[in-house]
C-alpha positions as CSV (number, residue, x, y, z in Angstrom):
1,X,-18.2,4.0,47.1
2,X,-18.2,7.2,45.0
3,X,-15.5,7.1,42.5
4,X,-13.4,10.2,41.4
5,X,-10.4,11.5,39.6
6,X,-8.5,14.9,40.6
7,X,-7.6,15.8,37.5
8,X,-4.6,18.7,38.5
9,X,-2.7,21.1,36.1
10,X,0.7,21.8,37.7
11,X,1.2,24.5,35.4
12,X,-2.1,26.5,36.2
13,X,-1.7,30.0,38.8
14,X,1.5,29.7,41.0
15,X,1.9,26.2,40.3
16,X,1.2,25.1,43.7
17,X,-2.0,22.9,43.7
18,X,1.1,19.9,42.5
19,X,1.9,20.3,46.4
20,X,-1.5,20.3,47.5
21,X,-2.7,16.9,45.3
22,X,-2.3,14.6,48.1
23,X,-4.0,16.8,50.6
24,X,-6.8,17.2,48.4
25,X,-7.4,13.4,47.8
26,X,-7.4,13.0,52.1
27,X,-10.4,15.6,52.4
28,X,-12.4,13.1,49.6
29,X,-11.4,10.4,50.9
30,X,-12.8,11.4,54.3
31,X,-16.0,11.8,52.7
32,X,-16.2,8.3,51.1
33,X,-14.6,9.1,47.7
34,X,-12.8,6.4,45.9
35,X,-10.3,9.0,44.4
36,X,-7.4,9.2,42.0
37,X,-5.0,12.1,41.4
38,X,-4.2,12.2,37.7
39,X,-2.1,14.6,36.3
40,X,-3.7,16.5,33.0
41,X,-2.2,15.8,29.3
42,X,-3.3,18.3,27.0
43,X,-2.7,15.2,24.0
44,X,-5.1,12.7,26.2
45,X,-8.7,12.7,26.4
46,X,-9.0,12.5,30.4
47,X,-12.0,10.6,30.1
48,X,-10.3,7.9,28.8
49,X,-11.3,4.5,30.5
50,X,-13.2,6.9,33.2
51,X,-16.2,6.6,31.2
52,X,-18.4,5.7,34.3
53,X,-16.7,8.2,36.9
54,X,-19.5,9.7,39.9
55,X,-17.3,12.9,39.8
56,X,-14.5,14.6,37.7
57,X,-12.4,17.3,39.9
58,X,-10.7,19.9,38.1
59,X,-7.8,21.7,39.9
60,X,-7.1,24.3,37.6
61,X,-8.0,27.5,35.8
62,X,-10.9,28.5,33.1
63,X,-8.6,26.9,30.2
64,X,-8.3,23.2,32.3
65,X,-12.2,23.2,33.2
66,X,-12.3,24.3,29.0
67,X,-10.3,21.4,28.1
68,X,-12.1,18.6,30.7
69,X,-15.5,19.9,29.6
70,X,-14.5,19.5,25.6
71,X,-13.0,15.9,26.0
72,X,-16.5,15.1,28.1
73,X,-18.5,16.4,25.6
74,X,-16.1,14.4,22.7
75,X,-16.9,11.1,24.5
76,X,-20.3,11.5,24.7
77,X,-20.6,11.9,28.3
78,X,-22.8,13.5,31.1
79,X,-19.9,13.7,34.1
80,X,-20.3,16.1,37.6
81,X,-17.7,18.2,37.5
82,X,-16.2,20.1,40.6
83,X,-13.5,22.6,40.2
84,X,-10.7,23.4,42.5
85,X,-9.5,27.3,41.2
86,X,-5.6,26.9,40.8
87,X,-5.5,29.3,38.1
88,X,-5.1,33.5,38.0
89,X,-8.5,34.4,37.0
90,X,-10.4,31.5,38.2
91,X,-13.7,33.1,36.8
92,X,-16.2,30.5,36.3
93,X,-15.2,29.1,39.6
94,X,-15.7,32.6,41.5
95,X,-19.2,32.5,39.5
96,X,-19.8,29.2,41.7
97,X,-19.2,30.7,44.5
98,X,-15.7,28.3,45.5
99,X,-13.6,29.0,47.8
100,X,-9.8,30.4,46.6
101,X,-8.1,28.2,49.3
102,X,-8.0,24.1,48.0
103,X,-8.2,22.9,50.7
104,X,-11.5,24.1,51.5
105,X,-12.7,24.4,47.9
106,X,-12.4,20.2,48.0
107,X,-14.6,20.4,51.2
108,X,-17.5,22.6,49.1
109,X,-17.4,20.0,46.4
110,X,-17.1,17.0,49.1
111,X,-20.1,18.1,50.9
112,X,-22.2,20.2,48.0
113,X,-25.0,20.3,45.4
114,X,-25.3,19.1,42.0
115,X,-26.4,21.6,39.9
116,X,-27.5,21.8,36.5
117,X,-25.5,24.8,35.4
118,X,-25.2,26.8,31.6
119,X,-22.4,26.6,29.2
120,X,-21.9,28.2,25.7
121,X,-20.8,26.4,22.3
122,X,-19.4,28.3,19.5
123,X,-18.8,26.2,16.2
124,X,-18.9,23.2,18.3
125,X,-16.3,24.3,21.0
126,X,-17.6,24.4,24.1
127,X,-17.1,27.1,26.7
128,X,-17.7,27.7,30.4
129,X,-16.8,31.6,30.8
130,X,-16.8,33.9,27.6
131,X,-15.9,33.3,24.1
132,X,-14.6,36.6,22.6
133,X,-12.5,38.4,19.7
134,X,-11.0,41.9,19.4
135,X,-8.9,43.6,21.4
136,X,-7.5,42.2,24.7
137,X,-8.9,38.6,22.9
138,X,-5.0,37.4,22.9
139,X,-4.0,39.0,26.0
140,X,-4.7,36.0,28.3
141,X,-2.9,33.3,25.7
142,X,0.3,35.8,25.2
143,X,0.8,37.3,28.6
144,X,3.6,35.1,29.8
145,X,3.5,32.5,32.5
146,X,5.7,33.7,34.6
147,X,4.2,37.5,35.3
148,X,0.8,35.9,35.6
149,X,2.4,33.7,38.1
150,X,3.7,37.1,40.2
151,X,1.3,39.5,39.5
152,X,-1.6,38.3,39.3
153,X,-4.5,39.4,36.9
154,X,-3.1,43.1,36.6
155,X,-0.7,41.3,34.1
156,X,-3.5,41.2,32.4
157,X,-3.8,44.9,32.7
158,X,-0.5,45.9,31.3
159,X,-0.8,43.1,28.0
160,X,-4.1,44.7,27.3
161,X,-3.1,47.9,26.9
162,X,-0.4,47.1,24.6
163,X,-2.9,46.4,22.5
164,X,-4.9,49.6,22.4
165,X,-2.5,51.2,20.6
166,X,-3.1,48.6,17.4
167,X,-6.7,47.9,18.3
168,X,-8.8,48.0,14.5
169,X,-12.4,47.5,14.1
170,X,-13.7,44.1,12.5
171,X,-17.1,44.8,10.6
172,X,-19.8,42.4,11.8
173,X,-22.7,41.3,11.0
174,X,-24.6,40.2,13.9
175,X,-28.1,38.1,14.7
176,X,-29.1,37.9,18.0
177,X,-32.1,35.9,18.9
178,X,-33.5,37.5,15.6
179,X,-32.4,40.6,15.9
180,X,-30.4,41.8,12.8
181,X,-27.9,44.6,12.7
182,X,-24.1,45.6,12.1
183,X,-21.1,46.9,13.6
184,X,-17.9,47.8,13.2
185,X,-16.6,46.9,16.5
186,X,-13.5,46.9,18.6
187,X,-14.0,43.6,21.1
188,X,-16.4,41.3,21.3
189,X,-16.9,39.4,24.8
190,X,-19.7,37.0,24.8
191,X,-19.9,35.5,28.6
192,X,-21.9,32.9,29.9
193,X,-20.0,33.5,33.4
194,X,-19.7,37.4,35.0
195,X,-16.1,37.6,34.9
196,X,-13.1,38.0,32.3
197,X,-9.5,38.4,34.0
198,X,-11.1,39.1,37.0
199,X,-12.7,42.2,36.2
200,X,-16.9,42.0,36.6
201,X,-17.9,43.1,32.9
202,X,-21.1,41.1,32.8
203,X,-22.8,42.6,35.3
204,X,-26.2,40.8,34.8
205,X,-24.8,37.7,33.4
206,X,-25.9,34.5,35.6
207,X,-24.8,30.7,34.7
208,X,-28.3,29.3,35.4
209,X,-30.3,32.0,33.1
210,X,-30.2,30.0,30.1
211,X,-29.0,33.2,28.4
212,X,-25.7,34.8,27.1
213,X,-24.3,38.0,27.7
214,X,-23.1,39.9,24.9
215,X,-20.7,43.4,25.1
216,X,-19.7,45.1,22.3
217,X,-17.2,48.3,22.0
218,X,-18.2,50.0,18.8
219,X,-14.9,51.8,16.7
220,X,-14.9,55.5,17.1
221,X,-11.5,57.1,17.1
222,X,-8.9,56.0,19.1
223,X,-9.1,58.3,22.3
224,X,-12.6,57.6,22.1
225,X,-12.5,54.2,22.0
226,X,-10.1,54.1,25.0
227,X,-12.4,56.2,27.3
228,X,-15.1,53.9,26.6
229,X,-13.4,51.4,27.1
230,X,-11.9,52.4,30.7
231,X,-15.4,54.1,31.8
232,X,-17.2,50.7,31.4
233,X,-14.5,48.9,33.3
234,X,-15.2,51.4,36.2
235,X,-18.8,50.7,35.8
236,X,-20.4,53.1,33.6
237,X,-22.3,52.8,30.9
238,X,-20.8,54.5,27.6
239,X,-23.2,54.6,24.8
240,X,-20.6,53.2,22.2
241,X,-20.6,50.2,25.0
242,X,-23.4,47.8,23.3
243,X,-24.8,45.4,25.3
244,X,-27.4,42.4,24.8
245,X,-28.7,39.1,26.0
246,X,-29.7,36.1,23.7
247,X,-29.8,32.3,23.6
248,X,-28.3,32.2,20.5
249,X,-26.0,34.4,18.3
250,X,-24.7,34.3,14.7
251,X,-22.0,36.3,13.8
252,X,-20.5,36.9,9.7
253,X,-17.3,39.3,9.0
254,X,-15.0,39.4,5.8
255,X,-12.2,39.4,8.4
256,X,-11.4,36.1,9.8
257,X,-10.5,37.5,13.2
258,X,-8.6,35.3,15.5
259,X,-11.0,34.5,18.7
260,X,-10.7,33.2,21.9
261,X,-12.2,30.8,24.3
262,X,-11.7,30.6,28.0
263,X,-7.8,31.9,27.5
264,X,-7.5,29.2,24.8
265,X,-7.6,29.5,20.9
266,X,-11.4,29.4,19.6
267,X,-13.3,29.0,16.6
268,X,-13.3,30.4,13.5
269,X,-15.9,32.6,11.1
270,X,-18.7,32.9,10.8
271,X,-19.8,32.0,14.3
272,X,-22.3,30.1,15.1
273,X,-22.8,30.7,18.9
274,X,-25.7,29.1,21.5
275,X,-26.1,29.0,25.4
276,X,-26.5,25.2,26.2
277,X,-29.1,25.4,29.2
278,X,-28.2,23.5,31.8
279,X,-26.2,21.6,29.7
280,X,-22.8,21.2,32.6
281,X,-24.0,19.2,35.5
282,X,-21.4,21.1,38.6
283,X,-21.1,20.5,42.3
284,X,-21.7,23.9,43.8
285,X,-20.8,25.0,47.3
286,X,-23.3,23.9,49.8
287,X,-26.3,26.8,50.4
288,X,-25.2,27.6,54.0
289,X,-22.2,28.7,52.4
């Protein structure tokens, strides 16, 4: 028998997958899963003394996937993951194409596909959707709980722009794939996934290309900035709007810029960033699907 572990966030979206746990476990079960619900612990490595699990279920948001996938990768291991989305965003899950109800989501994983999928590491930290810095880099960590909970991603809508009126420029020097050149810019987003918040920003960005996805707003003044900012977001293509695609990325400032990884505190400078083909093996929705 196949064993698993549901490992559930209670805290993650609404904060009603904790009602769903048992629920979730039948529909495994009824696909021959040996499984066990296990609540997460942010001070635990979940992998502890499941070193020889056949699948790791995540029931969470970006940040829970983020911390399983970092505690795997501690160990040493080489675990199938399947996510459940419980969280507000759920990007990286979206990019997998899973379904938004659990129910269902645990029948795509029951029933699916391993897949050898990308990641991204930065210093060491791994990351499943975007690693970024700048403006509306802090919005997911300090928009509160509680109007995430109620209003969904446009919370992170009005937390963003409280930012725009403090946004400064950080002065990078950037390497991409060989490419040298610098930038004063506003916000950096570097995705391996297509989505941030819930808003498509990656628009060419897939999780299987072995590539990275890099957007850059460049500092002009203020109003400028803010236009640019909005027109992209509505799918246009501003010319202060940089973007570029690369397998690995090293980036140098005199500002030690706080960053930001998967809605979770990231790495430090200078940044030493690569895509890590293939390296997440996932269970993906069935193709039918």
């Amino acid at each position: 028998m196949k064993s698993a572990v549901l490992l559930y966030n209670p805290q993650s979206g609404r904060g009603k997958i904790d009602f769903r746990v048992e629920e979730i476990c039948t529909v495994f079960r009824a696909y021959g899963y040996d499984i066990r619900p296990q609540q997460i612990d942010f001070a635990a490595n979940p992998f502890d003394g499941n070193e020889t699990l056949s699948l790791m279920v995540v029931a969470g948001g970006d940040g829970t996937l983020n911390f399983a996938l970092n505690a795997m990768k501690r160990k040493g291991l080489d675990i199938p993951f399947g996510v459940i989305p419980a969280g507000t965003a759920n990007d990286f899950a979206g990019a997998l194409g899973m379904s938004r109800h659990p129910l269902e989501a645990a029948r795509q994983i029951a029933q699916g596909v391993e897949e050898r999928v990308d990641c991204g590491c930065v210093n060491g930290l791994y990351f499943v959707n975007v690693f970024s810095f700048g403006i509306f880099t802090t919005t997911s960590q300090r928009t509160p709980d509680g109007i995430k909970h109620r209003i969904g991603k446009l919370a992170y809508i009005i937390e963003g722009v409280k930012e725009v009126s403090s946004m400064h420029a950080v002065p990078l020097e950037i390497e991409a794939d060989g490419e040298r050149f610098d930038l004063r810019s506003l916000m950096v987003l570097i995705f391996n996934g297509e989505t941030a918040g819930g808003f498509r920003l990656a628009r060419r960005a897939s999780i299987k290309d072995g590539l990275l996805d890099c957007i850059l707003l460049e500092k002009r003044d203020p109003l400028r900035s803010a236009l640019a900012m909005g027109q992209y977001l509505l799918g246009g293509n501003p010319k202060i709007v940089r973007h570029l695609r690369a397998r690995q990325i090293e980036i140098r400032s005199t500002v030690n810029e706080p960053t930001d990884v998967d809605g979770q505190p990231g790495a430090e400078f200078p940044l030493h960033i690569t895509c890590q083909a293939g390296g997440l093996r996932m269970i993906c929705p069935p193709s039918e699907e």
